[in-house]
C-alpha positions, 0 to 999 in steps of 0.5 A: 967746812969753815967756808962753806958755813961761812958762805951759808951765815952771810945770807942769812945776816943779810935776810935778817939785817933787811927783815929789821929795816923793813920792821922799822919801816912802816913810814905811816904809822911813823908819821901818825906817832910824830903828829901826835907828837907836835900837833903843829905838825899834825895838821900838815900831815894829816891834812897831805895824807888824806884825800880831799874827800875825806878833809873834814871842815871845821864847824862854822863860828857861833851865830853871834858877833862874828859873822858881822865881822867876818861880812865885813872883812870881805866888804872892805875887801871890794871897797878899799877906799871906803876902809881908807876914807874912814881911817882918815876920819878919826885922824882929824880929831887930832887921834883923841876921841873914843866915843862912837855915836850910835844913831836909828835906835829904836826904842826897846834898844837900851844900854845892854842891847848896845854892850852886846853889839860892841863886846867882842872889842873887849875895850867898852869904857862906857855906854848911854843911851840918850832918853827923854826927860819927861817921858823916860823913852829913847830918842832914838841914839847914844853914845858909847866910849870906849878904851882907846881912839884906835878901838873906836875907829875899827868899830866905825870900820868894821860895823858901818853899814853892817845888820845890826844883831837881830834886825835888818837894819844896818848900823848908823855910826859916827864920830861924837863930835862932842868928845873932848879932844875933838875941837875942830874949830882949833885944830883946822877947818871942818870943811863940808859941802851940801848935797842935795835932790838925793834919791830916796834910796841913798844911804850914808853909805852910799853917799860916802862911797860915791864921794870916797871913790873920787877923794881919798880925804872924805871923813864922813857922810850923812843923809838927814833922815825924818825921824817921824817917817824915817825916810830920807829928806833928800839932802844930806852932808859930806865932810873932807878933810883937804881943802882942795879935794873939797873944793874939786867936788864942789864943781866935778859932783855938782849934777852927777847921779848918785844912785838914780838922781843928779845931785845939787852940791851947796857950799861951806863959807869962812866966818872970821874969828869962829873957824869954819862956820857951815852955811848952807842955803835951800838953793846949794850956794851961800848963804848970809851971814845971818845971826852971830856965834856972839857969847851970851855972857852966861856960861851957864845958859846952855839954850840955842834960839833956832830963828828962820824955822821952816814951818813944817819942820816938828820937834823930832826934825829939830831935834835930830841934827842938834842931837849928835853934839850932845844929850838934849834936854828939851825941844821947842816950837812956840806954834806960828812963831817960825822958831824954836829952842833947843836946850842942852845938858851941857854948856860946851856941847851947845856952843859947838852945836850953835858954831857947826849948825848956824846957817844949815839947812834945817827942813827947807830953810836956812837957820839963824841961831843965837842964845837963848834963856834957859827956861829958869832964867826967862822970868828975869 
């Protein structure tokens, strides 16, 4: 009897003992507890539990800022170079210079407008809108500094050629040349070329890839815009940052199309004692020495005398290439006299303008600039 109830409990221990694992089995409701449980975890097993369709996508990001960010993420991914050609860039101010130059502004574009363009880097240090003393109204660019030289380069990066919020009109940036730290003229030669029969349709971008594509060492590049049309006027700048992938372009892109035009490549010529002096003449070589980046005198004089004005060039056209080294306080063009006079607010930014302009091509003519008088000082 011992054994027979013996050999009847062995089953039914065995019958219980499976009916216990089986109720502590249930693998998914597990597996539910433990993502709860660490959320990391969560995600990876929900995500291997579920069908394909039935994975819900998170909802897309807010239409502000982000998507200008997220546009461009996959440009830098399609044109590398061009990343890399602008991470030189801010390199050869020495790694000092905050402040961004914010071009094509239009005219209801004030200092707010721009904060909220920039604000997701978090690190604005300051925002100026350059307006016109008389009037009060925009000229069209400002300036906006910010915390570190590294924040300043990612947004040239990451915003260069990207829509502006609201328009369809993608952003104009460059470094300010005017920022302290940023002396060109002692820290190495500021090697640019001319480029000139652009098409129409070339942008700074534009010009900027077709260079970068070819040289890893370009820092910049700019088609001169008719500020009263605001179309091209067919020429433009490219800046390298090594002498000898300058002087390579000078022969290898000299005829080549950039978009549907050949272009017609000018130089940059030494002056001795003033670093480089860029000298570009209507024809796409050299240009003579002309006027001299002589002192005044007055440190306190900070007028330019433009001479050799091309006649049909405007107060607005004058206005333009002086502009990003600085605030302007007055543009003038005495009528059939074929010069004109640029003031500035400040007297460094307007012996830079006078070192990096002498000799460029304003219009269509070459320009000689010199000092001129402030317009307290002409009595005496």
């Amino acid at each position: 009897m011992q054994q027979n109830s013996g050999s009847d409990s062995q089953p039914s221990q065995e019958q219980n003992q499976r009916q216990q694992q089986q109720s502590q089995q249930p693998p998914q409701s597990q597996a539910q507890w433990v993502a709860m449980q660490y959320p990391a975890a969560a995600m990876v097993m929900q995500h291997q539990m579920m069908q394909p369709q039935h994975f819900v996508a998170p909802p897309p990001p807010p239409q502000h800022y982000m998507p200008y960010h997220h546009h461009h993420q996959q440009y830098q991914h399609h044109h590398g170079h061009v990343q890399h050609s602008q991470q030189q860039q801010g390199s050869g101010g020495g790694g000092e210079n905050k402040t961004v130059w914010v071009g094509d502004l239009h005219h209801w574009m004030d200092e707010n407008y721009l904060h909220s363009c920039f604000a997701s880097t978090g690190e604005i240090a300051s925002i100026k809108v350059i307006r016109n003393k008389q009037t009060g109204l925009s000229e069209g660019y400002g300036f906006v500094e910010f915390f570190s030289h590294a924040t300043a380069e990612k947004v040239l990066q990451n915003y260069g050629g990207i829509l502006m919020p609201n328009m369809e009109q993608p952003f104009r940036l460059n470094w300010a040349t005017f920022s302290t730290g940023e002396k060109r003229s002692e820290n190495g030669p500021d090697l640019s070329i001319f480029v000139g029969d652009l098409a129409a349709d070339v942008t700074d971008s534009l010009l900027h890839e077709t260079f970068a594509s070819k040289y890893s060492s370009v820092k910049a590049a700019k088609v001169v815009i008719d500020a009263n049309t605001g179309r091209s006027k067919g020429y433009g700048f490219v800046r390298f940052g090594d002498d000898t992938e300058r002087s390579q372009a000078m022969t290898e892109m000299n005829g080549v199309y950039c978009s549907s035009r050949p272009m017609r490549i000018g130089a940059a010529t030494p002056r001795k004692s003033s670093g480089y002096q860029q000298q570009y003449s209507s024809q796409g070589g050299y240009a003579s020495n002309g006027a001299s980046n002589q002192s005044d005198g007055d440190s306190s004089n900070t007028t330019i005398f433009v001479g050799g004005l091309d006649p049909n060039v405007t107060e607005e056209d004058l206005r333009q290439p002086f502009s990003q080294y600085g605030e302007i306080v007055s543009v003038k063009i005495p009528v059939g006299k074929g010069c004109g006079f640029v003031q500035f607010a400040n007297r460094n930014n307007a012996e830079e303008a006078l070192q990096k302009l002498n000799g460029t091509v304003i219009g269509k003519q070459t320009v000689r600039l010199s000092w001129g008088r402030n317009p307290a000082n002409k009595q005496s």
